[in-house]
C-alpha positions in Angstrom: -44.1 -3.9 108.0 -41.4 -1.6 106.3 -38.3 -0.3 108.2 -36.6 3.2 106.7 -37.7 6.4 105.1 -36.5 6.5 101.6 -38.4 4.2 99.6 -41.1 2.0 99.7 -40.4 -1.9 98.9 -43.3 -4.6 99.8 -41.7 -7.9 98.2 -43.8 -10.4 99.5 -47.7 -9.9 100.6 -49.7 -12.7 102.5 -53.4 -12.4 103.2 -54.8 -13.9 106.4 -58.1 -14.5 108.5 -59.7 -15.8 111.2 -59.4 -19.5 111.7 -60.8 -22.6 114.0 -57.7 -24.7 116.0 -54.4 -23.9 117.1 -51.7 -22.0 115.3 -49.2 -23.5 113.1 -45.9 -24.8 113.4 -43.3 -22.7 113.0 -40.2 -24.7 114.1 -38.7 -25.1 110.7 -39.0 -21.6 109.6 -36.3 -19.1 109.9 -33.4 -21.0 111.0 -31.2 -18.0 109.6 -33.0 -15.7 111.0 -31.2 -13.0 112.9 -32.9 -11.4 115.6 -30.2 -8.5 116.2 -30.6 -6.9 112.8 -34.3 -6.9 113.4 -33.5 -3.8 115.6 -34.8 -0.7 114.6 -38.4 1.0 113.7 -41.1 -1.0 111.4 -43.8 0.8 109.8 -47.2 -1.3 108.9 -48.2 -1.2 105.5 -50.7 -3.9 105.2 -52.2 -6.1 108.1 -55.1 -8.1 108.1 -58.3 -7.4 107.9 -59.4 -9.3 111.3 -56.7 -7.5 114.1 -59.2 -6.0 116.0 -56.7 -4.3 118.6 -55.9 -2.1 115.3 -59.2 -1.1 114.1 -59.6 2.7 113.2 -55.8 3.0 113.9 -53.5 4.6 111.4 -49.2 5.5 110.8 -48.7 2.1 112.8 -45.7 1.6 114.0 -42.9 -0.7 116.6 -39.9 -0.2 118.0 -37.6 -3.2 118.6 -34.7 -2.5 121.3 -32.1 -5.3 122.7 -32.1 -4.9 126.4 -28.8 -5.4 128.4 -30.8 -8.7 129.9 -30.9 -10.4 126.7 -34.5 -9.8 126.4 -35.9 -6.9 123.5 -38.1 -4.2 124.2 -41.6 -3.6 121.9 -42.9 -0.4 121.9 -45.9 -0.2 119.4 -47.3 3.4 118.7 -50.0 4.3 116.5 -52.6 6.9 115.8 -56.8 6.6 116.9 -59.6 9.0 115.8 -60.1 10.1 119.1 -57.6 9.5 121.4 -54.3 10.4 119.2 -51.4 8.6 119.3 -51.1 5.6 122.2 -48.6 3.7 122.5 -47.7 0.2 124.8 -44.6 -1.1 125.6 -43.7 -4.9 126.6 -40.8 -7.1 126.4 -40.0 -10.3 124.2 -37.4 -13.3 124.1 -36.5 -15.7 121.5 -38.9 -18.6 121.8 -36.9 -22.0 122.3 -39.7 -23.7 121.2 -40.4 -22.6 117.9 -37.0 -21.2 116.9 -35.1 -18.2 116.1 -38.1 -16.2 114.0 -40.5 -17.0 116.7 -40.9 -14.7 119.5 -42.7 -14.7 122.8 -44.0 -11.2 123.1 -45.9 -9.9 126.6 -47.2 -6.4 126.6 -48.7 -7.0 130.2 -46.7 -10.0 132.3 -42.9 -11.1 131.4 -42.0 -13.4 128.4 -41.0 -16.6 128.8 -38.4 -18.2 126.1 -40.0 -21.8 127.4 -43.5 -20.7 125.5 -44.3 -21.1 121.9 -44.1 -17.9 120.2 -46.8 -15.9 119.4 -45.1 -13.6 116.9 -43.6 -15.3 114.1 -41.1 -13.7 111.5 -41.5 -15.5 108.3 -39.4 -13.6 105.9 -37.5 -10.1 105.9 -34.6 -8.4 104.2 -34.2 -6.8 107.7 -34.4 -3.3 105.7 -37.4 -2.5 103.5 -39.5 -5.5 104.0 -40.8 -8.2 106.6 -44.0 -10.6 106.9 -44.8 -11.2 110.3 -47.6 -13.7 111.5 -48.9 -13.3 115.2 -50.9 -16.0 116.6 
């Protein structure tokens, strides 16, 4: 994902897939992680090949919002073919599980900060660059 307007920066590139078993552990990544400058508009550059929910979809895009609640507010946008651009909003907390970098993201039901997070932030510079793994 890339976040601003001015230049384009992709530092780090991971390729993933489709795999048998549970997701892996994420509690000792991202300890210095800060989830408040991770506010802000991230643009997709590269995902994987196997998110299905993206297929035919183009100029995707997510908003990331702190909430007076404590909680943050998603709102991913993107363009399809034929329906133009849609958009869904949902809510996320900080995963107490997993850590810092790990959210728990719901697009239809609350998020609970008691689950294991199911969008992981393994590295960003919190401006031009960040590598996210969603499981």
């Amino acid at each position: 994902m890339y976040k601003g307007v001015s230049s384009l920066l992709l530092v780090r590139m991971a390729q993933a897939s489709f795999h048998w078993g549970g997701c892996p552990d994420f509690t000792d990544m991202g300890q210095k992680f800060n989830v408040s400058n991770y506010q802000g508009r991230w643009y997709e550059i590269v995902r994987d090949q196997y998110t299905t929910f993206e297929l035919t979809s183009a100029c995707v895009n997510v908003d990331y919002k702190w909430r007076e609640d404590g909680s943050i507010q998603v709102h991913n946008k993107a363009v399809y073919p034929y329906w133009g651009w849609y958009g869904l909003e949902g809510s996320a907390l900080v995963s107490k599980v997993d850590g810092p970098a790990s959210l728990h993201v719901e697009f239809y039901d609350d998020p609970d900060e008691n689950r294991k997070g199911n969008y992981h932030v393994i590295d960003t510079d919190y401006v031009s660059y960040s590598i996210v793994y969603n499981c």
